[in-house]
C-alpha positions in Angstrom: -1.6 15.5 -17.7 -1.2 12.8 -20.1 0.3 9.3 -18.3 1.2 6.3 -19.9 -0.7 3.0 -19.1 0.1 0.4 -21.0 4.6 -0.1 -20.3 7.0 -3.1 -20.4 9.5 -3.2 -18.1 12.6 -5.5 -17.9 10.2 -8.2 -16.1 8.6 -9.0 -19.6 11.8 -11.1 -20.0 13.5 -9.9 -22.9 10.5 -7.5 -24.1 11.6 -4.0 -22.1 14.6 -3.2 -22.6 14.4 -0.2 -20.1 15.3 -0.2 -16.4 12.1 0.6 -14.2 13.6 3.8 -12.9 14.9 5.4 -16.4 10.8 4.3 -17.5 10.2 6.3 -14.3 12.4 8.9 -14.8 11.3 9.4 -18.0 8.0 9.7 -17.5 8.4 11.9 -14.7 10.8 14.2 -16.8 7.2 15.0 -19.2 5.4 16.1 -15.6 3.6 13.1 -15.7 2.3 12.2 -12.1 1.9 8.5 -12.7 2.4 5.8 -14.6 1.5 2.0 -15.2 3.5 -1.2 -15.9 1.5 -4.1 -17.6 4.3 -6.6 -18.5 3.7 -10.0 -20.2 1.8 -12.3 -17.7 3.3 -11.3 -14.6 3.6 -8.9 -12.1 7.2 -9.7 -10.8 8.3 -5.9 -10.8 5.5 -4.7 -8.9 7.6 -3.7 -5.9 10.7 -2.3 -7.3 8.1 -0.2 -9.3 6.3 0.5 -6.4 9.1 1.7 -4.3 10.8 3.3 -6.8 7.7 5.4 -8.0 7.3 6.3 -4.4 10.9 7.6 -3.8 10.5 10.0 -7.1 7.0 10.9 -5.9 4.9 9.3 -8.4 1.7 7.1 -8.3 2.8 3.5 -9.6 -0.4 2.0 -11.8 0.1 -1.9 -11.4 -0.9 -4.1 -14.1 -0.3 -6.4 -16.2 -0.8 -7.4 -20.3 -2.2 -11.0 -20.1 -2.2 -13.6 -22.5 -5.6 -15.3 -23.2 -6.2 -18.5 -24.7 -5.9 -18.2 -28.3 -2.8 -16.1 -27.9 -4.9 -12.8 -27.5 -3.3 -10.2 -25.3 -5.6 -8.0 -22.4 -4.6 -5.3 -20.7 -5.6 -5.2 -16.7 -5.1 -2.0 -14.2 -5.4 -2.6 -10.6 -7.6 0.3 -9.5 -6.7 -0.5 -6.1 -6.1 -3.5 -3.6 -9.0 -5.7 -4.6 -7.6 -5.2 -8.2 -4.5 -5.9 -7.2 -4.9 -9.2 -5.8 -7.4 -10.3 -8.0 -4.5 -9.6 -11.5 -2.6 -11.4 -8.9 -4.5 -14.6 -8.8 -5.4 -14.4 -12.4 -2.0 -14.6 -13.4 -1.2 -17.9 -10.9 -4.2 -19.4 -12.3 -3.1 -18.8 -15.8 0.7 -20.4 -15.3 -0.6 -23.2 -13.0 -3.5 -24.3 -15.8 -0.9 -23.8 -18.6 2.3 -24.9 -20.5 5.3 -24.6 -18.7 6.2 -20.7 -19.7 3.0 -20.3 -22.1 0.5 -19.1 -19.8 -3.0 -18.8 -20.9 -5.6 -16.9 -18.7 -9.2 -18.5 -19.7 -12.2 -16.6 -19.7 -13.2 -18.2 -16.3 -10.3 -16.6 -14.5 -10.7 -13.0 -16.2 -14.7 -13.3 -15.6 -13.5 -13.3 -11.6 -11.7 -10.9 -11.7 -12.7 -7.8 -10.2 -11.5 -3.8 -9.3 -9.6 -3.2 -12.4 -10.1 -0.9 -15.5 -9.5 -3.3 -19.0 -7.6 -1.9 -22.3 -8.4 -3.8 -25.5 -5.1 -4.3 -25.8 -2.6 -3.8 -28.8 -2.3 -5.2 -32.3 -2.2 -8.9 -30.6 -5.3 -7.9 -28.7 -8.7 -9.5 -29.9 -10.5 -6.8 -30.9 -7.6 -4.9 -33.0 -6.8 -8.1 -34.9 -10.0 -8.7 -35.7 -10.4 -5.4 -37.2 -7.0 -5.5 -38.9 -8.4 -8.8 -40.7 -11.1 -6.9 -42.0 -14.2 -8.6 -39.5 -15.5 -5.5 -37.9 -18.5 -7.7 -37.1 -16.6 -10.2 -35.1 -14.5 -7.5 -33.4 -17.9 -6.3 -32.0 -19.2 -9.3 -30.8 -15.9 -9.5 -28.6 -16.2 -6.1 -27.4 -19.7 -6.6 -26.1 -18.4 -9.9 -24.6 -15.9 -7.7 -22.2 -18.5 -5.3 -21.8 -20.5 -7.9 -20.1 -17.2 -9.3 -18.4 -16.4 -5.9 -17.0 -19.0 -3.3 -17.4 -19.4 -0.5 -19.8 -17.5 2.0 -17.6 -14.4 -0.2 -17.1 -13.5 -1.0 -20.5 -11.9 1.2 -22.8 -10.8 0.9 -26.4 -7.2 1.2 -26.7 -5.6 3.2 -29.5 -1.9 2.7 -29.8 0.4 5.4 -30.8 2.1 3.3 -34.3 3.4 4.3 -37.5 2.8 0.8 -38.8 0.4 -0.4 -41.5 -2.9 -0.4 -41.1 -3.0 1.9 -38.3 -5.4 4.2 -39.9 -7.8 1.4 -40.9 -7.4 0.6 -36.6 -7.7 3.6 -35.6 -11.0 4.2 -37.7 -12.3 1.2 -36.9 -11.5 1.9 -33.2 -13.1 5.1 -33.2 -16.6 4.0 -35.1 -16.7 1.0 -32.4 -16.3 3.7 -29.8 -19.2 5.7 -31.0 -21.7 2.4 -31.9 -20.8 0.9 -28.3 -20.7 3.6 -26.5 -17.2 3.1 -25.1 -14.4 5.6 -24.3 -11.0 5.3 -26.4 -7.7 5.2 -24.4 -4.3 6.5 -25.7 -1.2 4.4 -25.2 2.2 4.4 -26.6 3.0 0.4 -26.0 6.2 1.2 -24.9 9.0 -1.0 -24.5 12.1 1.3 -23.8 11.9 5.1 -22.1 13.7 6.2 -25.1 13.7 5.9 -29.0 17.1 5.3 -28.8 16.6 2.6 -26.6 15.5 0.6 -30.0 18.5 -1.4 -30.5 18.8 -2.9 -27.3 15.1 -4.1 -27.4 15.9 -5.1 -31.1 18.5 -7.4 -29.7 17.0 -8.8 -26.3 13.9 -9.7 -29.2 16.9 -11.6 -31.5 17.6 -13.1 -28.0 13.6 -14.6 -27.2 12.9 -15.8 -30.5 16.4 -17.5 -30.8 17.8 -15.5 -33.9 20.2 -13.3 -35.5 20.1 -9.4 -36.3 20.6 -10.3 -40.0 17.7 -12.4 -39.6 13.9 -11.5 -39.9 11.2 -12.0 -37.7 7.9 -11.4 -37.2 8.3 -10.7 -33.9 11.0 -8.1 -33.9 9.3 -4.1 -34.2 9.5 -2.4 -38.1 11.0 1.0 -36.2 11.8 3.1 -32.8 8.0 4.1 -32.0 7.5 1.9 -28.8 9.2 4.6 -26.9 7.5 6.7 -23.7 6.4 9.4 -25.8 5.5 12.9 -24.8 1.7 13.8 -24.5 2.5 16.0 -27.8 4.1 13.5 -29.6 0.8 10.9 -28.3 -1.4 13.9 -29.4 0.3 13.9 -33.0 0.4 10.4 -33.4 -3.6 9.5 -32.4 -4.9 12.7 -33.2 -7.9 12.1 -30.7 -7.7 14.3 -27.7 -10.3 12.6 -25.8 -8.4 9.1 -25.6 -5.5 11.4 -24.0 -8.0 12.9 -21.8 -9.0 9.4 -21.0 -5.9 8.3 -20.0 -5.4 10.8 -17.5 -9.1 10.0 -16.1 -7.8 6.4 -15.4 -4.4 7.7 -13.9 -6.4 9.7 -11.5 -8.4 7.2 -10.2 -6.7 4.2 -9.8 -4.5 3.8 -6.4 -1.0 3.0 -5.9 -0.4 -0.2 -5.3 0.5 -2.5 -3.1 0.7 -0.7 0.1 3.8 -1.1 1.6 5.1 -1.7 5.0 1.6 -3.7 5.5 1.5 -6.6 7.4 0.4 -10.1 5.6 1.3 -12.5 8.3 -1.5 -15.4 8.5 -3.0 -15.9 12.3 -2.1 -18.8 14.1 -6.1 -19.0 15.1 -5.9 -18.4 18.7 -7.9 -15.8 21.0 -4.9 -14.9 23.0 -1.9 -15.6 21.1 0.5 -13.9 23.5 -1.0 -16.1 26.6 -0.1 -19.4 24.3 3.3 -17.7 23.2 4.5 -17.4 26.9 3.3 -20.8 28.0 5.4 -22.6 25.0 8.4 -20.7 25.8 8.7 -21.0 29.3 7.5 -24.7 28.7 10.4 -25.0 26.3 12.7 -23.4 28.9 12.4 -25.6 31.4 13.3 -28.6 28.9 16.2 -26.4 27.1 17.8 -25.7 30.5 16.3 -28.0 33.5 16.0 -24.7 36.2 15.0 -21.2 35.0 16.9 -19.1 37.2 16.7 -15.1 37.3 18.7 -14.5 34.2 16.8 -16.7 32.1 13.7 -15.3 33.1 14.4 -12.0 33.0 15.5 -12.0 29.6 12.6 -14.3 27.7 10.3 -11.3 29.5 12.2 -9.1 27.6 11.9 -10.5 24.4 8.6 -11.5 24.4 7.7 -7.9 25.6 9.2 -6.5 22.5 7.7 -9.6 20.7 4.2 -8.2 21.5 4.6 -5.1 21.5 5.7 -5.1 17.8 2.3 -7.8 17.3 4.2 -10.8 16.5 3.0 -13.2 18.7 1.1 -14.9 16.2 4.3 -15.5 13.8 6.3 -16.9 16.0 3.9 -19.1 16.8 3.3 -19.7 13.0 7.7 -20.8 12.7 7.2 -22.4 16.3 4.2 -25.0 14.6 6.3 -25.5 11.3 9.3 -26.5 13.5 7.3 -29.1 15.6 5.9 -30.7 12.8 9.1 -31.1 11.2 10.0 -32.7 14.4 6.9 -34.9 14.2 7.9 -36.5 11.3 11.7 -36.3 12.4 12.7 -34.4 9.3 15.8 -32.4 10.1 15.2 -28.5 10.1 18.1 -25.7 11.2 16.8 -22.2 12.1 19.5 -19.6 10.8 20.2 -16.2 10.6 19.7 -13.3 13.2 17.0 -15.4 15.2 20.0 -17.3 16.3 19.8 -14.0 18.4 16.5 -14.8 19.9 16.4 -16.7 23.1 12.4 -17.2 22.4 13.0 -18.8 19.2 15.8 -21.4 21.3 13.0 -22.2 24.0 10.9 -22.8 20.9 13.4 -25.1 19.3 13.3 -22.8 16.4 16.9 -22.5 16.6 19.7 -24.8 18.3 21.8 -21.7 19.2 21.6 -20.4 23.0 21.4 -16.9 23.0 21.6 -16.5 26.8 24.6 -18.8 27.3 26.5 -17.1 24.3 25.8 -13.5 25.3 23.9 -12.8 22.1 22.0 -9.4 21.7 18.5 -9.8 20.8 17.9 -6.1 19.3 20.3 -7.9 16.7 17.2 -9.7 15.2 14.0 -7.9 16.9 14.1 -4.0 18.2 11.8 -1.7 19.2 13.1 0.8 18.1 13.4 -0.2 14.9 10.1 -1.6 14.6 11.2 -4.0 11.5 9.6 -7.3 10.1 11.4 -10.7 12.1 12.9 -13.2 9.7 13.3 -16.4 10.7 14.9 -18.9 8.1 14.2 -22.6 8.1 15.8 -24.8 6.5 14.6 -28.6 6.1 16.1 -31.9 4.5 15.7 -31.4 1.0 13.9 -35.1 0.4 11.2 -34.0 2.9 11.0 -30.0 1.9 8.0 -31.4 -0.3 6.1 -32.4 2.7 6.8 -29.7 5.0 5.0 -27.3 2.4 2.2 -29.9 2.0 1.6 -29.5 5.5 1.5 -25.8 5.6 -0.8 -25.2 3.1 -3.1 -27.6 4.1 -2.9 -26.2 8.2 -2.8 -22.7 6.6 -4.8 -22.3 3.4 -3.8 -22.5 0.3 -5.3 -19.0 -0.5 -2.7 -18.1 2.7 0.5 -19.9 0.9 2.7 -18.2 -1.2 5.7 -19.9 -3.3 8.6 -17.5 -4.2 11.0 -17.9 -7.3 14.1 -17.0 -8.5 15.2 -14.8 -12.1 18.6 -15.7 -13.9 20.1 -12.2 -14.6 22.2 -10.9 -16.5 25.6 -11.0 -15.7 29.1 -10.5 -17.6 29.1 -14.3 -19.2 25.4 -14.5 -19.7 25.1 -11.0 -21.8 28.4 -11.4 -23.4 27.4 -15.4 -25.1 23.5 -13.9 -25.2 23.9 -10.6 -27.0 27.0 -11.7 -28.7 25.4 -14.6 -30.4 22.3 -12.8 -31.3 24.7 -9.9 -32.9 26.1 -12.2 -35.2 30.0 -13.0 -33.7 31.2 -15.9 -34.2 30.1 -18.3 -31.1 33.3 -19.9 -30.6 35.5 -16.4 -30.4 32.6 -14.9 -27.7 32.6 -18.4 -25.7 36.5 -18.0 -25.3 35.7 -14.1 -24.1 33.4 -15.3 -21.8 35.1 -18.2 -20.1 37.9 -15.4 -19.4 35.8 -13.1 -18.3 35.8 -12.7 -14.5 32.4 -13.0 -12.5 31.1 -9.8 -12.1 27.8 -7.3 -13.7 27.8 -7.1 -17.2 28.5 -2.9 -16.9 31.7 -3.8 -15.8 33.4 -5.6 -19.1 34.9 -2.4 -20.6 36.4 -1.8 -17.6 37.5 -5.6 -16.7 39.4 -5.9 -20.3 41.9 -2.8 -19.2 42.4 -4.4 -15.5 42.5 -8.2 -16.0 45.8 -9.7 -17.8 44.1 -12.8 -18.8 42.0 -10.5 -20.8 44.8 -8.8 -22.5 44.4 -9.1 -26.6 41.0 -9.0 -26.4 40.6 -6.1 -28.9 37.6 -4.2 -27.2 37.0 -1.7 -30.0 35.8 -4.7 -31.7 33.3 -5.4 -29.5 32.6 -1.6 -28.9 28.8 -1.9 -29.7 28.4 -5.3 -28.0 29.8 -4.0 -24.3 27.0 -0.9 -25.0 24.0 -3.5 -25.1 25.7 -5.9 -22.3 25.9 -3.1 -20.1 22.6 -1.5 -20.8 21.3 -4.9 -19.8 23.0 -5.4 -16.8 20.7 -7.3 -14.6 18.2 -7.5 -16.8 15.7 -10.9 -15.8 16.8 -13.5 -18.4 14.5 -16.1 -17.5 12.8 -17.9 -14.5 14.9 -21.0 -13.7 13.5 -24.3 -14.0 
C-alpha cells in the first residue's frame, strides 16, 4: 500500500495546517500502514507523532525537509536509530552555524550523515529547479553529487503529485534522469493539510509567515488545494508512474519507527559500582542532615535506595547529586522541587531542603516500584549563574551528552484572534479590542466564550463567523519559538 513520505505537520510553523492525528487519521483511513513527517528544519513533533502513530497502530517515518545553503530544500528519512540521531544532529548543526531562524544545513553536515533514505525534494529542491529552469545538465551534476553523498540505493528522485505549471516538463525530466542515472522515482503528495479542504486554513497561516493579507499575492502562498494527503488512486492519477508508488511503499517497509520509546538516555556518572558510591554519599549526608542515624532513618534510606536500584537509577541520582554540589562550590543558590521533595535520598544528598522523614512524606509519591516510572528531579539555580551551571555540565558530561530544551508560543484565543484576524483583512483596531476582551483560554473556545462572557456581549459573531472556523482549527498550533 501506497504511504505518504514527504508531510508537514503543524511543527513547520505556520506551513501544516493539520493536527498530527487528523494527518494520521487520515492516512490510516486510505489503509495506509505508515506514514512520514519531514517538516521544515526540525524535528520538534517527532514524539507526539511517534506516540500518536503507535496508539492508532501505525509505523511513524521520522524525517525532516532540510534547508541547504542556497535555500535548496532535501528531504531525509530516518531508516532507523542511527538515522534518527544523525537528522538529529544535522539539524542542531544547521541552526547553531546559521541566522537566528534561517537555518542552513552545509554539505559537510549532510555528507555525515548516515542511515537515512534521501528525496530530491520538491519544486524548492535542487534538482527540480534546476530542471524547471531549463538546465538539465546542471540538475545532473547535482544528482550524481548526492549519489556520491548517499549511495545509489538511498536516493530517490522525488515526483510530486501537482497540477502546477511545468509539472509535465518535471515530471519528464524526472523520469529521463531516472533512466540515465539509474535511480528509482518516489511518489509524494507534499502535503500540508489531511484534507483539500483544509486549504484555507494553510492559505491563511501562509498570509500569517510572510506577513500579508488574503487580498494580497505572494509567491509563497500555493496556486490551489492539491497539497492534500491524497489517496494512492488519486497519487496514481496525478503521477501516472506506478513504480514511484511502488517505491514509496518499498521505503515505508523498511524504514523503522522511530524513536523507541520508554528507552532510557540517562548519561553514566563513570563509576564501576555506582550503587556502592550512592549509599556511601547518602548515609554520609545523613549523618550531617541529622547528627545520629537512628533506626527510623535507617530503615527508610534502605528502602529507597532499594527501589532506587532496583529501578537502575543509581547513576542519576548521582548525576543531580554532582550538579547540586557544584552549585554549592561556587555558592550559587539551587532549590530541588517537585515530588523529590518526597525522597529522603535526595535530602541526605542536599538535592532538596525538604525532610521527608521528619514530615511523614511518602516516597512511592516520586519513585515506585510498582510503577516503574522515570524520577524527575527539578533544579532550579540563581538565574545570573544558570549560565555557569550548564557550562559545567557539559564540559563534566559531554557536549555530545547535553541537551538544551525550548519552548513554542501557541496559539491561544488572543494570539489567533490578532494573527488570523489581521492576515484576513479586519480592521486591526476592531480585532485588538476583541482580543483584549477576550478571556484567556484555547482559541476553540471563542464561539462559545462570546455567548457566556458579558464583557463580550455586542460582539456580533456572525461577523466573524469564518474567522472563529480558522482560530479554532488552529488551536494550539506552534506559532513560533520564543526568543
Amino acid at each position: 500500500m501506497f504511504c505518504h513520505l514527504h508531510v508537514h505537520s503543524p511543527f513547520s510553523f505556520l506551513d501544516g495546517a493539520s493536527p498530527v492525528k487528523a494527518l494520521l487519521e487520515r492516512a490510516s483511513s486510505m489503509g495506509m500502514p505508515a506514514m512520514a513527517i519531514t517538516d521544515h528544519d526540525s524535528m520538534a513533533g517527532a514524539m507526539a507523532f511517534r506516540q500518536a502513530a503507535e496508539r492508532m497502530g501505525m509505523k511513524a517515518i521520522q524525517g525532516v525537509e532540510l534547508t541547504l545553503e542556497g535555500g535548496y530544500h532535501l528531504v531525509l528519512l530516518a531508516r532507523d536509530a542511527t538515522g534518527y540521531s544523525s537528522i538529529s544532529r544535522a539539524i542542531t548543526k544547521a541552526h547553531l552555524s546559521s541566522e537566528r531562524l534561517k537555518p542552513r544545513a552545509s554539505w559537510e553536515d549532510i555528507s555525515q550523515v548516515e542511515g537515512v533514505f534521501c528525496l530530491s525534494g520538491c519544486r524548492r529542491g535542487e534538482i527540480p529547479s534546476l530542471i524547471l529552469r531549463g538546465k538539465y545538465q546542471k540538475a545532473l551534476e547535482a544528482a550524481r553529487r548526492y549519489i556520491s553523498l548517499f549511495g545509489r540505493e538511498n536516493f530517490f528522485l522525488e515526483m510530486e503529485a501537482a497540477s502546477l505549471p511545468g509539472s509535465g516538463l518535471l515530471n519528464r525530466g524526472l523520469k529521463e534522469m531516472s533512466s540515465v542515472l539509474g535511480l528509482r522515482l518516489v511518489a509524494t503528495a507534499n502535503a500540508h493539510y489531511a484534507r483539500k479542504e483544509d486549504f484555507p486554513v494553510h492559505d491563511v497561516l501562509t498570509c500569517v509567515r510572510t506577513l500579508t493579507r488574503l487580498e494580497e499575492v505572494h509567491p509563497e502562498r500555493r496556486l490551489n488545494a492539491e497539497n492534500y494527503l491524497k489517496s494512492p488512486g488519486e497519487m496514481r492519477e496525478a503521477v501516472g508512474e506506478r513504480s514511484a508508488l511502488e517505491t514509496a511503499e518499498w521505503i515505508a517497509r523498511e524504514c523503522q519507527a522511530t524513536p523507541e520509546l520508554g528507552k532510557r538516555h540517562y548519561p553514566v556518572y563513570g563509576v564501576k559500582e555506582p550503587g556502592r558510591l550512592l549509599e556511601h554519599l547518602v548515609m554520609e549526608g545523613a549523618l550531617e542532615r541529622y547528627g545520629r542515624i537512628g533506626d527510623r532513618i535507617t530503615e527508610r534510606l534502605r528502602h529507597e535506595l532499594d527501589i532506587i536500584g532496583r529501578l537502575g537509577y543509581e547513576d542519576y541520582f548521582l548525576l543531580v547529586w554532582d550538579i547540586a554540589r557544584h552549585a554549592r562550590e561556587k555558592r550559587i543558590r539551587y532549590a530541588g522541587r517537585g515530588s523529590a521533595a518526597d525522597s529522603a535520598v535526595a535530602y541526605c544528598l542536599r538535592i532538596t531542603e525538604v525532610d521527608a522523614i521528619a514530615r511523614d512524606l511518602l516516597f512511592e509519591r516520586f519513585l515506585s516500584a510498582e510503577r516503574a516510572e522515570k524520577p524527575d528531579i527539578d533544579l532550579d539555580f540563581d538565574a545570573r549563574y544558570r549560565d555557569d551551571v550548564a557550562r559545567y555540565v557539559t564540559e563534566r558530561y559531554g557536549g555530545e551528552r547535553v541537551a538544551w530544551t525550548c519552548t513554542y508560543n501557541t496559539f491561544r484565543a488572543r494570539s489567533a484572534l490578532r494573527d488570523m484576524g489581521k492576515a484576513m483583512g479586519y480592521p486591526e483596531g476592531e480585532i485588538d479590542r476583541l482580543a483584549k476582551r477576550m478571556p484567556y483560554l484555547r482559541s476553540d473556545a471563542i464561539k462559545e466564550a462570546m455567548d457566556h462572557y458579558p464583557e463580550l456581549g455586542g460582539s456580533h459573531p456572525e461577523r466573524y463567523g469564518l474567522l472563529l472556523d480558522i482560530c479554532a482549527r488552529v488551536s494550539s498550533f506552534p506559532r513560533h519559538i520564543p526568543i
